[in-house]
DSSP file (Angstrom, degrees, kcal/mol; ACC not computed):
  #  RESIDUE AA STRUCTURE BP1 BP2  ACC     N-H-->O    O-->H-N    N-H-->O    O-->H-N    TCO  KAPPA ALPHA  PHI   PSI    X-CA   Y-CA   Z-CA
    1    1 A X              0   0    0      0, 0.0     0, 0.0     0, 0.0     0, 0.0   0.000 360.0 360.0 360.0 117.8   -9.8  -22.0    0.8
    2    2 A X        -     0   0    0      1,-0.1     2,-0.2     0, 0.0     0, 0.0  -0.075 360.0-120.1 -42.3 138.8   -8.2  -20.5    3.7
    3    3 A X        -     0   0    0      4,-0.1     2,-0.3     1,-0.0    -1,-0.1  -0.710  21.0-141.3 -95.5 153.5   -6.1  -17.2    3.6
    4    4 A X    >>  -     0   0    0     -2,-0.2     4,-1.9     1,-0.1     3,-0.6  -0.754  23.0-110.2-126.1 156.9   -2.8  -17.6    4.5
    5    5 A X  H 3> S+     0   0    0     -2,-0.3     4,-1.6     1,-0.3    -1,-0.1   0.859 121.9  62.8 -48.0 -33.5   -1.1  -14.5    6.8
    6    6 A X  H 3> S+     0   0    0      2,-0.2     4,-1.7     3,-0.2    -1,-0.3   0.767 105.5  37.9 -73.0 -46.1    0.8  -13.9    3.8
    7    7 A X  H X> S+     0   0    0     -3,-0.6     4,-1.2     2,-0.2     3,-0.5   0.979 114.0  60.5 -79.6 -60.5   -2.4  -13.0    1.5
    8    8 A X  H 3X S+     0   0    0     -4,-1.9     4,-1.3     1,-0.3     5,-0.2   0.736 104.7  42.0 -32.4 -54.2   -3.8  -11.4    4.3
    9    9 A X  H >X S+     0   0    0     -4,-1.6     4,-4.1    -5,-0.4     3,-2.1   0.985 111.4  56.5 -78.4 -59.3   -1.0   -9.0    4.6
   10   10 A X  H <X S+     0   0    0     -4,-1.7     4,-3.1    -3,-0.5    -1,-0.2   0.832 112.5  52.7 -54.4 -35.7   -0.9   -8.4    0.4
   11   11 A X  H 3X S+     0   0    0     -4,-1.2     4,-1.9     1,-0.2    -1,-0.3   0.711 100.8  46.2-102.8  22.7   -4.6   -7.5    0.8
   12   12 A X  H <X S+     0   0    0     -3,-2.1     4,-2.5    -4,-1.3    -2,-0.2   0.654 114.2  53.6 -98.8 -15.1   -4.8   -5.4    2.9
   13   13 A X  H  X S+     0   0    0     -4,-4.1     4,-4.4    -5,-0.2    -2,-0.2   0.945 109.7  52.0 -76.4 -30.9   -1.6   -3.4    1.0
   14   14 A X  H >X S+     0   0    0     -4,-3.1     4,-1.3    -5,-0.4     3,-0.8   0.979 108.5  51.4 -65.0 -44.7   -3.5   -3.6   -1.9
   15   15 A X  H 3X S+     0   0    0     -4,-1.9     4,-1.8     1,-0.2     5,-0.3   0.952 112.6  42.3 -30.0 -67.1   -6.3   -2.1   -0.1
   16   16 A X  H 3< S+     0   0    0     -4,-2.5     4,-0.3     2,-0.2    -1,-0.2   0.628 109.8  55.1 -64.6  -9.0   -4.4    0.5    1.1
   17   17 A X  H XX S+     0   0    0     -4,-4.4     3,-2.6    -3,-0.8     4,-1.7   0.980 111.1  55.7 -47.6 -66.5   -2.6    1.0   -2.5
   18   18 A X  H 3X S+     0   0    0     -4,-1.3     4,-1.2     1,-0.3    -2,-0.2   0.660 104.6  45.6  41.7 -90.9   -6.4    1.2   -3.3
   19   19 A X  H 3X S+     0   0    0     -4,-1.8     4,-1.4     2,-0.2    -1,-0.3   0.744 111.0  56.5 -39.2 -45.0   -7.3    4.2   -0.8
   20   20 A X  H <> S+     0   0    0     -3,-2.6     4,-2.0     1,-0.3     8,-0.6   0.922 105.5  52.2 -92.4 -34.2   -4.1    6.2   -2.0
   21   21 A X  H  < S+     0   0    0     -4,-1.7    -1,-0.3     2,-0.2    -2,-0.2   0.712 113.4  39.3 -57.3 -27.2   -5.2    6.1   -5.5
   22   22 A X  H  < S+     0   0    0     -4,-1.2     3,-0.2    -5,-0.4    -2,-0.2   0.896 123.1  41.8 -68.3 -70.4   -8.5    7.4   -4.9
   23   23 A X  H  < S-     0   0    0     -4,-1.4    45,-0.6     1,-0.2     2,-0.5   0.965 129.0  -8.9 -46.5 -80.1   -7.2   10.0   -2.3
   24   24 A X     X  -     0   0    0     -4,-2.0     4,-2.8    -5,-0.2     5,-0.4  -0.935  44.6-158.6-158.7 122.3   -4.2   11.3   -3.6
   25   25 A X  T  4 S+     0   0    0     -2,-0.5     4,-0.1     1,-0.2    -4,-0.1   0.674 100.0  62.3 -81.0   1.7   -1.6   10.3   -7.1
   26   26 A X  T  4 S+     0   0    0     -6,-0.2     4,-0.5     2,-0.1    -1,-0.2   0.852 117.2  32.4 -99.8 -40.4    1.5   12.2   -5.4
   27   27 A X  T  > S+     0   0    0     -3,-0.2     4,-3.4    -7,-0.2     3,-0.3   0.903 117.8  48.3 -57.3 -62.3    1.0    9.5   -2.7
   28   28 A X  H  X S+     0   0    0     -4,-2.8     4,-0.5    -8,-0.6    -7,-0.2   0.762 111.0  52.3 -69.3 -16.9   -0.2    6.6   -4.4
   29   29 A X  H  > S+     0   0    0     -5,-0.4     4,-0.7     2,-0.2    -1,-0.2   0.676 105.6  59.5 -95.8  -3.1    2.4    6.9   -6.9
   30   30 A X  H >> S+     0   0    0     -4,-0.5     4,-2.5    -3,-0.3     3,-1.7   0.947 116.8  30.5 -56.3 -79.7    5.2    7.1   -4.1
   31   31 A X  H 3X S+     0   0    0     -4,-3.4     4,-0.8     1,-0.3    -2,-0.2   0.414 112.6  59.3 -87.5  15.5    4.4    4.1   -2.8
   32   32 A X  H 3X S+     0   0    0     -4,-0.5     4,-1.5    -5,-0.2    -1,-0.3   0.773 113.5  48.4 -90.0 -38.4    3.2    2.3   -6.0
   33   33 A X  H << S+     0   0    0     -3,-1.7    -2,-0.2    -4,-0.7    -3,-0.1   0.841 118.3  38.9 -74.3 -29.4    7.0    3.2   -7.2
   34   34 A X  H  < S+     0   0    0     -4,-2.5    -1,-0.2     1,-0.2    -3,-0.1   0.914 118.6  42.5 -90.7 -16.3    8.4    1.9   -4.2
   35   35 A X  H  < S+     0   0    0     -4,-0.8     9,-1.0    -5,-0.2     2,-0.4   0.156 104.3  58.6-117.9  -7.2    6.2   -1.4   -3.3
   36   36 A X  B  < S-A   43   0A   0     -4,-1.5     2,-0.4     7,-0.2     7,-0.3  -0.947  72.1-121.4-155.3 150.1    5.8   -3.2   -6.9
   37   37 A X     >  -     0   0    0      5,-1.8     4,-3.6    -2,-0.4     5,-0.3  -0.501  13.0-154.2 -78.9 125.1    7.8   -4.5   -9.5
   38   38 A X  T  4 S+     0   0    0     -2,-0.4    -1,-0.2     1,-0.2     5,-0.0   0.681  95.4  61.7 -61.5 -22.6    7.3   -3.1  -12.6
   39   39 A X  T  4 S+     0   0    0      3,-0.1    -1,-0.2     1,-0.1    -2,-0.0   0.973 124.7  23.4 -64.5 -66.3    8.4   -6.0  -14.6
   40   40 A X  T  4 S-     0   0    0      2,-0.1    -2,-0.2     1,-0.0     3,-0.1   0.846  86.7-129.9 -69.3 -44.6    5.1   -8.0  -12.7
   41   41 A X  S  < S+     0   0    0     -4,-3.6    -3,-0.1     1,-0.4     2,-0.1   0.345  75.3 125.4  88.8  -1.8    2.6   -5.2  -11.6
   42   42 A X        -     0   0    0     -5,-0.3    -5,-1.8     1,-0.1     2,-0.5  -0.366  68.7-108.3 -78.5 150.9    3.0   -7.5   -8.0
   43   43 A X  B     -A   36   0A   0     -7,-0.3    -7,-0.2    -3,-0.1     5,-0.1  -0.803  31.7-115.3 -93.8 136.1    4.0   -6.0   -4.8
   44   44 A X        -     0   0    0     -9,-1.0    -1,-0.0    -2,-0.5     0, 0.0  -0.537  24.9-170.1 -64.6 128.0    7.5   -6.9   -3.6
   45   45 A X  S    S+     0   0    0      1,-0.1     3,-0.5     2,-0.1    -1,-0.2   0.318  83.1  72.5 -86.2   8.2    7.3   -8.9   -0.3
   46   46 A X  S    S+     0   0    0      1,-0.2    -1,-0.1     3,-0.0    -2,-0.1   0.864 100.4  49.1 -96.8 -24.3   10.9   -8.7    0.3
   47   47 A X  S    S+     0   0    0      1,-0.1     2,-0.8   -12,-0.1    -1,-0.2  -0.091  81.8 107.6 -94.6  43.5   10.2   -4.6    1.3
   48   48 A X        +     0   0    0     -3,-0.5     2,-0.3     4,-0.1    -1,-0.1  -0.876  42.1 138.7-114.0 113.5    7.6   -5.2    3.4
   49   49 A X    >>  -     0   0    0     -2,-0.8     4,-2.9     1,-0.0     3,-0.6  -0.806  61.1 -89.9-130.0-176.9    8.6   -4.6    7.0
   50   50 A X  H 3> S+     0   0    0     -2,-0.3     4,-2.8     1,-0.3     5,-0.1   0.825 123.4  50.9 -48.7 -46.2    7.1   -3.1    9.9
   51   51 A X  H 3> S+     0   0    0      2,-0.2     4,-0.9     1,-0.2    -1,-0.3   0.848 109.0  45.9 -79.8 -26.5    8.3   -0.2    9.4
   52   52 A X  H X> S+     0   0    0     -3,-0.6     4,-3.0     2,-0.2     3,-0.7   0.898 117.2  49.6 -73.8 -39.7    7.1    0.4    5.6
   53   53 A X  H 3X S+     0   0    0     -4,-2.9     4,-2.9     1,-0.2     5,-0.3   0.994 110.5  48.7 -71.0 -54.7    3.7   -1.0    6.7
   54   54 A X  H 3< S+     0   0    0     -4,-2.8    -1,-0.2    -5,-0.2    -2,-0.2   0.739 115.7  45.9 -39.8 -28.6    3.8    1.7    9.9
   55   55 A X  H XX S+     0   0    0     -4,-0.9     3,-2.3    -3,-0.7     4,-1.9   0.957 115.0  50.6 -84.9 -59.0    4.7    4.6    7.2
   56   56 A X  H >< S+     0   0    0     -4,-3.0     3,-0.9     1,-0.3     4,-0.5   0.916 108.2  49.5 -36.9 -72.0    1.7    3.2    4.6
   57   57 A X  T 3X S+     0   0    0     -4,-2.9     4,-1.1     1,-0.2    -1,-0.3   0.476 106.7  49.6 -64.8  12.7   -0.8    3.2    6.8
   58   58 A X  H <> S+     0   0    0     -3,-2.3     4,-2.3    -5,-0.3    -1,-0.2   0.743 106.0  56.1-106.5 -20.4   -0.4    6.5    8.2
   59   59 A X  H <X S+     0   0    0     -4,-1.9     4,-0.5    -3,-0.9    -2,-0.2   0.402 110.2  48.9 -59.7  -9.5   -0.3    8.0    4.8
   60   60 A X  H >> S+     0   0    0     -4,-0.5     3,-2.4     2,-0.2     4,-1.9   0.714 113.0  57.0 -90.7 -82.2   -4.1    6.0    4.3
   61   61 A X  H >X S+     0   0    0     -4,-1.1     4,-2.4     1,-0.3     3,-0.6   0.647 111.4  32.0  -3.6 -94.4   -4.9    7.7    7.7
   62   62 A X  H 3X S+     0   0    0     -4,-2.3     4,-5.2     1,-0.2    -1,-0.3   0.711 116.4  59.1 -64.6 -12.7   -4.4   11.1    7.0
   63   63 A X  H << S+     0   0    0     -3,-2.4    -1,-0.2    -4,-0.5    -2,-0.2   0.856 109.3  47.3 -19.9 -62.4   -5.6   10.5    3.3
   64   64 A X  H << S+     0   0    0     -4,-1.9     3,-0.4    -3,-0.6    -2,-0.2   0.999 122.3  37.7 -51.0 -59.4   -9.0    9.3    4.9
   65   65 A X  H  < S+     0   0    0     -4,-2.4     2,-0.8     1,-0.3    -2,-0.2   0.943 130.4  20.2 -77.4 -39.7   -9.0   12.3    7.2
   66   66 A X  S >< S-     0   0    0     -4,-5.2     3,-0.8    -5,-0.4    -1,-0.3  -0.910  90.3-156.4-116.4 117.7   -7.7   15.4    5.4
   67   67 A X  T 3  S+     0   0    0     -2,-0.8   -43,-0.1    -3,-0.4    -3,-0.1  -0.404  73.5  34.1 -68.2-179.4   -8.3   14.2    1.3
   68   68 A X  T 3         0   0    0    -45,-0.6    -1,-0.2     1,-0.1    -5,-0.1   0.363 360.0 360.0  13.1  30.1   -6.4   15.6   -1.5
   69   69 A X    <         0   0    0     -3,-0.8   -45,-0.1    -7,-0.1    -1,-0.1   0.420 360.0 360.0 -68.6 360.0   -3.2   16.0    0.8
């Protein structure tokens, strides 16, 4: 079964949720608080934009490169 951009994009946040949990809980629990409904445990697609995605991954970034930040 083909992935559709839409799963694409959900796993690669859950990947990078993933990364921030490993790396750092002051991080991963930012953006776990801000990015899924607690009611579901799912990540809201209606706050994923460009700009949230631009912010996430650069918080994986420096995570990868300096850990425990």
């Amino acid at each position: 079964m083909e992935q559709t951009y839409s799963d694409k994009i959900a796993l690669g946040l859950s990947r990078a949720l993933t990364v921030l949990e490993e790396k750092s809980s002051v991080l991963w629990t930012y953006w776990a608080n801000r990015l899924i409904d607690p009611a579901t445990g799912a990540i809201r697609p209606e706050l994923i934009t460009e700009s949230v995605l631009d912010d996430l991954l650069d918080d994986v970034f420096y995570c990868e490169k300096w850990p425990g930040i």
